[in-house]
N, C-alpha and C positions, 0 to 999 in steps of 0.2 A: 536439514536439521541434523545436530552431530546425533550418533547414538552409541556412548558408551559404556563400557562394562569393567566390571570390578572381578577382581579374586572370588571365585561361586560357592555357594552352597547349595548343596547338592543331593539326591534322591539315593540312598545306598539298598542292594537289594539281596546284602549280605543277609541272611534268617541268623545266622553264630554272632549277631552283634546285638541280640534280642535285648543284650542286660544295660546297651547303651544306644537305645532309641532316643530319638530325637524327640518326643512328642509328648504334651502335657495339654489333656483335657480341659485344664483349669488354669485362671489368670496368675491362683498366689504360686502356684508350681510354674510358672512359665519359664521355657529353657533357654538359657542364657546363648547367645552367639553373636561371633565376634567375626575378624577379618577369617579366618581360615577353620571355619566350626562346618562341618557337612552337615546340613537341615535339610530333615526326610519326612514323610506323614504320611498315615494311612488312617485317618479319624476316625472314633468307634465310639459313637455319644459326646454327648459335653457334659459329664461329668456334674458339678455343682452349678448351678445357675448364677454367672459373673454379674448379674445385673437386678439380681433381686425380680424377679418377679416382672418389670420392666415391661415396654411394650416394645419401643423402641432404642435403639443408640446410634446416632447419624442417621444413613440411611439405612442402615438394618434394622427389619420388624420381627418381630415375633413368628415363629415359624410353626410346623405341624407340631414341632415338639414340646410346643405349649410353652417355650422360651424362645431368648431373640438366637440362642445356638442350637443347634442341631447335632452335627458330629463339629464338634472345636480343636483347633489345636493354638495355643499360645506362645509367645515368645516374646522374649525382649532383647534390648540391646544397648547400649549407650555409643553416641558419636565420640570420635575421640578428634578429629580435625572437623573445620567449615567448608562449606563448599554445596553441589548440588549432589542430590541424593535419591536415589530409585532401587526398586527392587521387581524383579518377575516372577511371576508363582506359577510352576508349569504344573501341567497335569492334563488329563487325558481329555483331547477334545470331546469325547461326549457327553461330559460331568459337568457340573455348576460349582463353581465354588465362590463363595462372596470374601472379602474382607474387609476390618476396619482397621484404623490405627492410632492409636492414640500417644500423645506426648503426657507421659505421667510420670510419675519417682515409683506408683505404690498401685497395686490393684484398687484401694480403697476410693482414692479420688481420680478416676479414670478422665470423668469428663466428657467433651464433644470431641470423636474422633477427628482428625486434623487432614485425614487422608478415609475414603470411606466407595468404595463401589458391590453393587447388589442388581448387577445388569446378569439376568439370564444369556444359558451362553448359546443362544440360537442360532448366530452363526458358526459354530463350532471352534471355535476359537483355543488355543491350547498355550494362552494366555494372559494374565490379568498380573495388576500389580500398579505403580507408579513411574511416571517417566511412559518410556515409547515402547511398545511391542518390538521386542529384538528380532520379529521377522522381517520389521516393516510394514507391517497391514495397519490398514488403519481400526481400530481398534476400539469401543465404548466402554470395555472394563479395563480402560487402563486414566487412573488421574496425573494430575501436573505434578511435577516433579516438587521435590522439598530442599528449601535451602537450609541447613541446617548449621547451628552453631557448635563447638567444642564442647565436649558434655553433657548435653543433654538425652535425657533416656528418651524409651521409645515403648509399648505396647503392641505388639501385633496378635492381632486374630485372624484366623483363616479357618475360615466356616465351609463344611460341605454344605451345599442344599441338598442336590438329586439324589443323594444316599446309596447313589452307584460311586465305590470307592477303590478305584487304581491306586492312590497316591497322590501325593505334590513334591515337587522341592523348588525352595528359594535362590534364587541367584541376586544377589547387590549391582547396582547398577548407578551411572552417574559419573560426571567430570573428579568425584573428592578421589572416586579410586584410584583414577589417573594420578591424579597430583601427590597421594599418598596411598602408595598402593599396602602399603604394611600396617598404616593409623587411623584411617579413616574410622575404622570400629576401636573402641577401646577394648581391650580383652581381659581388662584387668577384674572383669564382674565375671570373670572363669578361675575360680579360685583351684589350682590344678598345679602339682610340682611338674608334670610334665605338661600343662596346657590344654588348650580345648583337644576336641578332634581335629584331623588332622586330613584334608582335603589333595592328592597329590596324581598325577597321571601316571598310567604304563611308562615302564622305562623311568622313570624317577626314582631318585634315592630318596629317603627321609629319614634327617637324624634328629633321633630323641635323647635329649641332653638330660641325664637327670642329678648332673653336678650339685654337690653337697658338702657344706664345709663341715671337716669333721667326722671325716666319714672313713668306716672299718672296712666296707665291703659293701658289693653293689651285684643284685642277681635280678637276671633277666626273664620272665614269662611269657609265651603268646598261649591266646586260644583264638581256636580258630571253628569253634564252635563244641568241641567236646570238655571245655572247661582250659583251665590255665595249667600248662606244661613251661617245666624251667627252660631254657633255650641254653642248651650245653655247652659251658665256653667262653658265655657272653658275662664277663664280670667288670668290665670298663664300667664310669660312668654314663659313655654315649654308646648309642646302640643304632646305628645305621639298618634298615627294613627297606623291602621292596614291594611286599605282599599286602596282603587284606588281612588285619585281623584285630582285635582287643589285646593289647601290648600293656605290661604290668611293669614294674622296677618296685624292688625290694631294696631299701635303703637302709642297712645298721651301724650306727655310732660310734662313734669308740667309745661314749656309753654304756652300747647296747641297745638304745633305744630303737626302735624299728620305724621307718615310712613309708609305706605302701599307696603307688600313685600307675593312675591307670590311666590308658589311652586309649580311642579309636582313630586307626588310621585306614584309609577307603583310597582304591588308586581308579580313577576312571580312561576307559578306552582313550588311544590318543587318536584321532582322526585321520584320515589319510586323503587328501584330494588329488580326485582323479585328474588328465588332461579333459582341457574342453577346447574345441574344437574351434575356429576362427569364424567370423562369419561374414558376408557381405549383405548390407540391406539400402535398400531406396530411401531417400528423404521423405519420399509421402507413407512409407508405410514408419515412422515412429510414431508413438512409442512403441523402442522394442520390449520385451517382458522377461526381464532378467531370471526370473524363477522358472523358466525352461530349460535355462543350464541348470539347475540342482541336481537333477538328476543324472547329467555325464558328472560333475563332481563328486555327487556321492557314491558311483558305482552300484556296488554290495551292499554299502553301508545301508541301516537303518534310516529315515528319512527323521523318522521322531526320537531321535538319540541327537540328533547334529543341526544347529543352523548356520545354514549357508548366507554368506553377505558379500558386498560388493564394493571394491573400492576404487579411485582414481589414482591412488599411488601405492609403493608397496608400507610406506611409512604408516598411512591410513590401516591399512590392512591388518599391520600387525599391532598396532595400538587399535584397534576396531574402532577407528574413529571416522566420523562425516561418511559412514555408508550411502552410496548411491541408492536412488529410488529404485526401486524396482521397476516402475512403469520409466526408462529411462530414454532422455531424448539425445544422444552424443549431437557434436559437430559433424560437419563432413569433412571428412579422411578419415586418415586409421585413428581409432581410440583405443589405445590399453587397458582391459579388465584386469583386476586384480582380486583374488579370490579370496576369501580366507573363511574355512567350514571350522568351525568350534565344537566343541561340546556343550550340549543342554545342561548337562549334569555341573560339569567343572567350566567356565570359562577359559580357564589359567589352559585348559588341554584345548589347541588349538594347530592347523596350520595353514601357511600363507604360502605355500611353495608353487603352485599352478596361477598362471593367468589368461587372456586370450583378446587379442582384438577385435576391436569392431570397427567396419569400414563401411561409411558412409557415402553412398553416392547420391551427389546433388541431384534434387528434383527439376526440370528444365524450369523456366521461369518464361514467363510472357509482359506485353506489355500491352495485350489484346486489349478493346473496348466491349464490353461483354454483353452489352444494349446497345442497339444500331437500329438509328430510326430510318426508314424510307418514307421520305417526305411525299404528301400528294403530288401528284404530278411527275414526280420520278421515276425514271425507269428501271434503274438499278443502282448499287451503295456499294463498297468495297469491304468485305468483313477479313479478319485476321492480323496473322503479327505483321506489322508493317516494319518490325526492325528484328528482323529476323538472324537466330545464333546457325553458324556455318557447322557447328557440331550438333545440333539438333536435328532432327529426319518431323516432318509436318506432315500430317496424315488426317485430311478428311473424312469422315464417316461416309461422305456422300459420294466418296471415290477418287475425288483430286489430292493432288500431291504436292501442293504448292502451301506455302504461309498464306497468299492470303486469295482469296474466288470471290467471284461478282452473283451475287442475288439478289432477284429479281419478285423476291414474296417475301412474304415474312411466316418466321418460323424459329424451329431452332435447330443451329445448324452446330456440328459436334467436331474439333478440332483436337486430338492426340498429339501432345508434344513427346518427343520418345529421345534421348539420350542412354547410350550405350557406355559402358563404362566396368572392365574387369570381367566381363561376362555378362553384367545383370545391366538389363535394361530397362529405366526407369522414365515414367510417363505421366504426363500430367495434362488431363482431360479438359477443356477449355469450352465450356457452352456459349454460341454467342443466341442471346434473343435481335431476331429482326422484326421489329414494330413498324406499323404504317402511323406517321404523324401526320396529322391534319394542321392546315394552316389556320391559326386562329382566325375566329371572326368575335366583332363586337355587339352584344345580342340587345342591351338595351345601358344606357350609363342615367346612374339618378344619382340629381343635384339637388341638395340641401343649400336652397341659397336662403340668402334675406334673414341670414342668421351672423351673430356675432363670429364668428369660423366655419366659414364656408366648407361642404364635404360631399366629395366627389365617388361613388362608387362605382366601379368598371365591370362590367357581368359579360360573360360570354356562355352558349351552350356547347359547346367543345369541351371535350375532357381531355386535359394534356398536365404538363409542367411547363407553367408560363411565369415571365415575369413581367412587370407593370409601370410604365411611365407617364407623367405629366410634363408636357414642354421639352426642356430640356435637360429637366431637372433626373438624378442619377435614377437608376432602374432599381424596384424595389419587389419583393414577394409579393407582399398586399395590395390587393386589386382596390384600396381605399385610400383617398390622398386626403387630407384634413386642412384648413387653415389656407384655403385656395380663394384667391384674390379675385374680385367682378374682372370679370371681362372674358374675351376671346382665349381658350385653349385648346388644346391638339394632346388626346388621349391617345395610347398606345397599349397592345396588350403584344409580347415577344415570347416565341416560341424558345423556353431555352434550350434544344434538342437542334437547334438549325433552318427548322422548317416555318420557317416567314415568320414575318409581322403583320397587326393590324392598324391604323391609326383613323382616327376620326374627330371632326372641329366640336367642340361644343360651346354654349354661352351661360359663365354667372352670372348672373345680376337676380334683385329680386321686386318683387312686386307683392302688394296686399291678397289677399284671396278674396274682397268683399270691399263693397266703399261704400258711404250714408250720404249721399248729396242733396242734405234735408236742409241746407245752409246754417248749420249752426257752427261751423268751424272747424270740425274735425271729423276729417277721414271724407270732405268733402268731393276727393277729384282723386282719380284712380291713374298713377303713372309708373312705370319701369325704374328703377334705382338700378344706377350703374352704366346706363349708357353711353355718359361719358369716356367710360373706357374703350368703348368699339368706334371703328372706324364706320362713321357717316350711318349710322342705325337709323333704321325706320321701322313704326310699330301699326301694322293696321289694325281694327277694331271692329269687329261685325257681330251678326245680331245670330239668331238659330237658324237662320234661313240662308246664313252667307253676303248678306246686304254690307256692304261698306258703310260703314258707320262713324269713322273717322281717323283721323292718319297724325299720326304725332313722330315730329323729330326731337333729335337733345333731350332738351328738361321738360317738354310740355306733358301737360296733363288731360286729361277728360275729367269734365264737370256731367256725364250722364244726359247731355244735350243731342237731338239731332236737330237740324234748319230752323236751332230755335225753341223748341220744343223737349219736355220731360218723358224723356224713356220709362218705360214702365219698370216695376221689379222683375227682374229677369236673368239667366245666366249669357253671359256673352266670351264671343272668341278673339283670339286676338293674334297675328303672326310677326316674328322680329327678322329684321334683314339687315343684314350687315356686309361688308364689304373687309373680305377675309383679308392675310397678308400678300397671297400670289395675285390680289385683283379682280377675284372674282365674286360674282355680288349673291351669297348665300342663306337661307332662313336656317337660324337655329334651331337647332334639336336636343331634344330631353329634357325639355322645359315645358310644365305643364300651360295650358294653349288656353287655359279662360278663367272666368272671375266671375262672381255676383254683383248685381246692382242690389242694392236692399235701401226702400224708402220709409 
């Protein structure tokens, strides 16, 4: 995600600029600022109550101070170009500060702020605002960015909570500064013969232009805290400054008439970044953590005066754009860091002159099978790489030296791939599990026959990963075949680990559970459906006692007779023999074995 930044406004901690403080209590006083206005605050009350009485506005509620502000400070601004729009409000991590922001012309009709956060700062956070945290942290007092059109105003409030008060200052943020680094802000609501204040780093000139048509003479002032002294000398219209101070021009006409136009101009620290140092890392240990270099970058420097960022090229770096994550994961080989430590205060004071590689050494890679079953009856399995790298070193826990050792139990056995490379040698630990797989067995199979779609379920007491066949029909997960046609099949349950199969014959067909052989026509004569489809079936028929009772081939039926004679009501048994595909003459199973007579 790009992250970037605009011309800043900035925290000044001049005391001599007392008479040109950035800071208004109150909405209708709110201080105008534009692309290059330094905005500072040190909040001391809120003044009138902006909201009447109010309980709430967004997500700001009413506070101890019996209104929705507390210590307030206000501002506004008008867009002068489109585009995407953010700002950061620093301030000392241990404080709270909330804001809202409203799109208005007027304090009178403020409305539903458009932009609004009230997150307590408990992770210490040392900033809030819209768009992304310029450290990169991930951040909950910060909202979505604003796309904004040409002209339109803006309201800002920036509320202390905790009434512990260091300060803040704003910095602009957003692609518009990029594209229009001078118009993004209109400046034109700084009604000023010399302009807003005037934001500029060490070592910079700044010239104050205060050309005027018609003009007798032109005298130059600074104060620098003991009040306004003429500056000797200086009677040009521009007036070139390098320093800190409240800058005056005195303009008179050839008239005579007099203009008196004031400025503040603030120069902030320029940064300086140090070397940092190259480094080499293993593929298994990213992500590296880019904010352990801040500190060889910053040196001496203050840590909370400067953010340090990270870029892929040095064009990124020095437009501060597409900063790297901090938690960052390079390719393997060398990756070039590109560094660029800004100023908190100023953006504009920045530098990009240090960078550093990062050298990535490949983690070894395997092609090991990391579950290895030892089948019953086995005496031993092959574990390890079986396509083993000639630049790799293989190293057993268990003492051997080879890619790949023969065992003989199951357990778990711990292989180290190790690859040396620049110095650093990088390893990747490989567990294999060796499980003992049992061969399946089939523990009982129930036939749903003598139904419209016949349904087969395959049960085993074995616990594995198996997969389940009918005939020769494909192999499936579920242990359940549906829509299985009468007759003779060959069930199968398959180890999918290697370690065997089971297969076993069974018979659909279906039969009544109960017959009335009272002769009135129905449900008279009790017989097997489906025997046609087996080869040469015979059904015998006995009583509780085991008595042969009668023998039916094909289509015949039992009418409940023995030598003649009415069987009483009773349950009876009954066995099917069929004569399988290989020849052999077998009784089916899984088929329940008896029926009711009911008279």
């Amino acid at each position: 995600m790009k992250r970037l930044y605009a011309i800043a406004f900035f925290f000044f901690t001049l005391g001599l600029l007392s008479v040109g403080a950035q800071v208004s209590a109150d909405c209708s006083n709110a201080i105008p600022i534009c692309n290059n206005t330094p905005t500072n605050g040190g909040t001391d009350g809120y003044g009138v109550d902006d909201f009447g009485g109010a309980a709430e506005t967004g997500c700001l509620e009413r506070t101890l101070s019996g209104a929705i502000e507390s210590n307030s400070a206000w501002y506004r601004f008008k867009t002068g170009e489109a585009g995407q729009l953010g700002f950061n409000i620093s301030f000392d991590a241990a404080e709270d500060w909330d804001f809202a922001l409203y799109k208005a012309s007027d304090c009178s009709s403020l409305g539903a702020p458009v932009r609004c956060n009230f997150f307590d700062n408990g992770d210490g956070n040392s900033f809030t605002g819209v768009g992304e945290d310029p450290t990169g942290a991930t951040n909950v007092q910060y909202e979505d960015w604003l796309n904004v059109e040409a002209g339109e105003d803006y309201y800002l409030l920036i509320n202390n909570f905790s009434n512990i008060n260091s300060g803040f200052s704003i910095q602009f943020s957003g692609q518009i500064f990029i594209d229009y680094p001078n118009t993004a802000l209109d400046c034109s609501i700084i009604s000023n013969l010399l302009g807003p204040p005037i934001a500029a780093c060490d070592g910079d000139t700044v010239r104050l232009d205060a050309t005027t048509p018609n003009t007798a003479s032109y005298t130059w002032y600074r104060d620098v805290g003991l009040g306004y002294t003429e500056i000797v000398g200086e009677t040009n219209a521009a007036l070139d400054v390098a320093t800190d101070a409240m800058y005056r021009v005195e303009v008179v006409s050839n008239a005579a008439d007099v203009l008196i136009s004031d400025v503040q101009v603030a120069f902030s620290t320029a940064p300086t970044t140090n070397p940092i140092t190259d480094i080499t890392l293993c593929e298994e240990n990213l992500p590296f953590n880019l904010t352990t270099k801040n500190d060889e970058a910053l040196g001496t420097q203050a840590a909370s005066d400067f953010i340090i960022s990270y870029h892929a090229t040095p064009a990124d770096a020095f437009n501060n754009a597409s900063s790297l994550p901090m938690q960052y994961s390079p390719v393997v080989g060398v990756n070039t860091v590109y560094v660029r430590t800004t100023s908190v205060k100023n953006p504009n004071c920045f530098d990009v002159s240090e960078e550093f590689d990062i050298t990535i050494i490949e983690t070894p890679t395997s092609t090991i099978q990391t579950e290895v079953f030892l089948c019953e009856g086995a005496t031993s399995e092959t574990i390890g790489e079986t396509n083993p790298d000639p630049n790799y070193n293989y190293n057993w826990q268990s003492g051997e030296s080879t890619p790949t050792i023969q065992v003989f139990s199951a357990g778990s056995y711990v292989l180290d791939i190790s690859y040396v490379n620049l110095g650093v040698t990088c390893v990747n630990t490989v567990v294999v599990q060796v499980v003992v797989g049992q061969t399946p067995t089939i523990s009982t199979v129930i036939i749903e026959d003598f139904n419209a779609n016949n349904k087969v379920t395959v049960e085993t007491d074995i616990k594995g990963d198996f997969e389940y066949q009918i005939d020769d029909s494909p192999v499936q997960g579920s242990n359940v075949f549906t829509d299985v046609s009468a007759g003779a099949h060959t069930v199968s349950i398959i180890d999918k680990n290697g370690c065997g199969f089971v297969t076993e014959d069974i018979v659909v067909v279906g039969f009544d559970n109960y017959f009335t052989p009272n002769g009135d026509g129905i449900n008279d004569t009790w017989q097997i459906v489906g025997m046609e489809s087996l080869q040469q079936p015979v059904v015998h028929i006995f009583d509780r006692y085991g008595k042969l009772l009668k023998e039916l081939r094909g289509a015949d039926s039992w009418n409940g007779t023995y030598g003649g004679k009415l069987l009483p009501e009773s349950d009876y048994w009954f066995k099917l023999n069929y004569t399988n595909t290989a020849g052999d003459r077998v009784t089916a199973k899984h088929i329940s074995s008896h029926f009711t007579l009911k008279r």
